[in-house]
N, C-alpha and C positions, 0 to 999 in steps of 0.2 A: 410351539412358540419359543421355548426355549431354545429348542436344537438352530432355530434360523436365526435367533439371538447369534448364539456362538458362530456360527457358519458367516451372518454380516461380518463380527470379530474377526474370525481369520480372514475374510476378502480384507477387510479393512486393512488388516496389518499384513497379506500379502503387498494390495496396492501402492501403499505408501513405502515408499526410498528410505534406505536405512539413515540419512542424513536429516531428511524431518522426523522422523522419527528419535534422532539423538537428538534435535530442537525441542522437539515438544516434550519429551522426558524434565530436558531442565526449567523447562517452561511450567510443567504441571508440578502441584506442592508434593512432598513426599509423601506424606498423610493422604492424600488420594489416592496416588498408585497403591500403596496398604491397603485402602479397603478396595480396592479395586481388583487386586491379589484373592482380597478374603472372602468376596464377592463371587467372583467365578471359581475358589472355591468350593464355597459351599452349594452353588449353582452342580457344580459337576460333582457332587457328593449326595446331590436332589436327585439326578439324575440318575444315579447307580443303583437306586432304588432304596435309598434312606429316604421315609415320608418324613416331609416336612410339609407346616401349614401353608395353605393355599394364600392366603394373605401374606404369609413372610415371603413368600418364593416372588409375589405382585410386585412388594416393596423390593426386594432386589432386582428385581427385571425391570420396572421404574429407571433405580437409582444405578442401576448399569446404562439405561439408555442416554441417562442427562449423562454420566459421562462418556459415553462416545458421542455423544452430542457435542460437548464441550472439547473434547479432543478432534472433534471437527470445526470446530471454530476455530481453534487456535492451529489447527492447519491450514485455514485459508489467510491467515495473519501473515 
């Protein structure tokens, strides 16, 4: 679940043109891109084989999805 997580990630941000993507940076608040950062941190630090709870890894895969959700939104804007 995770690994397809990150693997969407990189399609997503292969796909998209470095130009929307310098749009939607100034578009999203700075405090998102942070936890968004500290997110797929600790996401790729889960992975390495530090156990973390199965419920907190939920919540970050959740709250990684609303935002590429919402950085899909604001790319069709």
């Amino acid at each position: 679940m995770i690994q397809v997580l990150i693997h969407q990630m990189i399609v997503l941000l292969i796909r998209v043109p470095i130009h929307p993507m310098a749009a939607l940076l100034i578009r999203v608040p700075i405090h998102q891109m942070i936890a968004l950062q500290i997110i797929v941190h600790m996401i790729l630090k889960g992975m390495m084989g530090i156990t973390t709870k199965v419920s907190t890894m939920q919540i970050m895969t959740d709250t990684l999805m609303a935002m590429v959700d919402q950085l899909n939104n604001n790319l069709k804007i």
